[in-house]
N, C-alpha and C positions, 0 to 999 in steps of 0.2 A: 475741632480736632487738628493738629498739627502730628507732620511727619518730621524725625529728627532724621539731621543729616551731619556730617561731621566735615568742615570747610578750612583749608590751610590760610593761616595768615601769616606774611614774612614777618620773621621778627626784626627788631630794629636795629642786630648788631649782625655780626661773622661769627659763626661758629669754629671752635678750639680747643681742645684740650692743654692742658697743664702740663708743662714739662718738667718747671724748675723755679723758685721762685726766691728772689733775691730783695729781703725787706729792707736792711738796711741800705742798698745802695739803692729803692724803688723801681725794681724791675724784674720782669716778669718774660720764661721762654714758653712760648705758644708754639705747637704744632696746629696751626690755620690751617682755613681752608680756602679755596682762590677771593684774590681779590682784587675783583674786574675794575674796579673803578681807578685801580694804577696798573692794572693786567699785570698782575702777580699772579705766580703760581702756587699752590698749596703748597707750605714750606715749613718747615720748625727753624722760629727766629726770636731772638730778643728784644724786647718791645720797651724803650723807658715808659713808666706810668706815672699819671699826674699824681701830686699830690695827695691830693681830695681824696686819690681810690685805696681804701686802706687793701692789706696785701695779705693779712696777720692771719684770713681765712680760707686762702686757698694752698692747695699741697697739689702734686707731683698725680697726676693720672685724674683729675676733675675735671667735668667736662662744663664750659662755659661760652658763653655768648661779649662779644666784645666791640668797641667801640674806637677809632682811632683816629690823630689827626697829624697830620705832616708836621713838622717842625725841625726846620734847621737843620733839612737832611736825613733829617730822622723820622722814625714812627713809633708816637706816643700813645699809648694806650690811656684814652678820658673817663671809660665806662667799663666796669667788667663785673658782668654777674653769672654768679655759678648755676647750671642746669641740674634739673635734680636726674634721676636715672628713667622717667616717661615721657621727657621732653626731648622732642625729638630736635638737633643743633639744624637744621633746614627748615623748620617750619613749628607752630605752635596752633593744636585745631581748634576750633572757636563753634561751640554745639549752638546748633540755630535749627528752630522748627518752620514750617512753610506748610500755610494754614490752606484750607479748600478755595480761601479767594485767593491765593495767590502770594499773601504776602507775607515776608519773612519777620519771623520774631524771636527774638534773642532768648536761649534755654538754660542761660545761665552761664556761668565758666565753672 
C-alpha cells in the first residue's frame, strides 16, 4: 500500500508571460519573473531569441517557462516553452507514493 503525496520540483527555466512578440526581427517581450542569478528584478523586457526557438506559436498573454544566456550585453532567449493553464510558472508537482517500508515510488506524471 502506498500513500500519494504531491512534491514540488523546480522547473528548468523562469517563469513569464508574453507580452509581444516580434517574429521577423526574432524577438520576444516577457514580463519575467526575478532573476537571481544576475539579481534582476521582475520586469517586462525584450529578450533577442536564438534561432533554433521558432516564435510562430506564441501570442500576447501566454504564460511560459524560459531559458537565457548573456551575449554581448545582451539577453538571449535559448529555450522557451509555453505553460498550459494547471502548470503552475514556480514549480511543476511530481505524484510519488511512499510505501509501509519507507520507500518512495514514482505514481506516474
Amino acid at each position: 500500500m502506498c500513500f500519494l503525496y504531491r512534491l514540488p520540483l523546480p522547473q528548468s527555466g523562469l517563469g513569464a508571460e508574453v507580452v509581444r512578440v516580434d517574429t521577423a526581427k526574432q524577438r520576444i517581450v516577457l514580463k519575467h519573473e526575478p532573476i537571481p542569478s544576475i539579481k534582476m528584478p521582475s520586469m517586462t523586457m525584450r529578450f533577442g531569441v536564438a534561432k533554433e526557438v521558432p516564435l510562430d506559436s506564441y501570442q500576447s498573454g501566454d504564460r511560459v517557462q524560459f531559458q537565457f544566456k548573456e551575449a554581448g550585453g545582451s539577453l538571449d532567449v535559448t529555450a522557451l516553452e509555453k505553460l498550459n493553464e494547471s502548470t503552475s510558472p514556480t514549480f511543476i508537482a511530481w505524484d510519488v507514493g511512499i510505501d509501509w517500508s519507507g520507500k518512495c515510488c514514482p505514481m506516474g506524471f
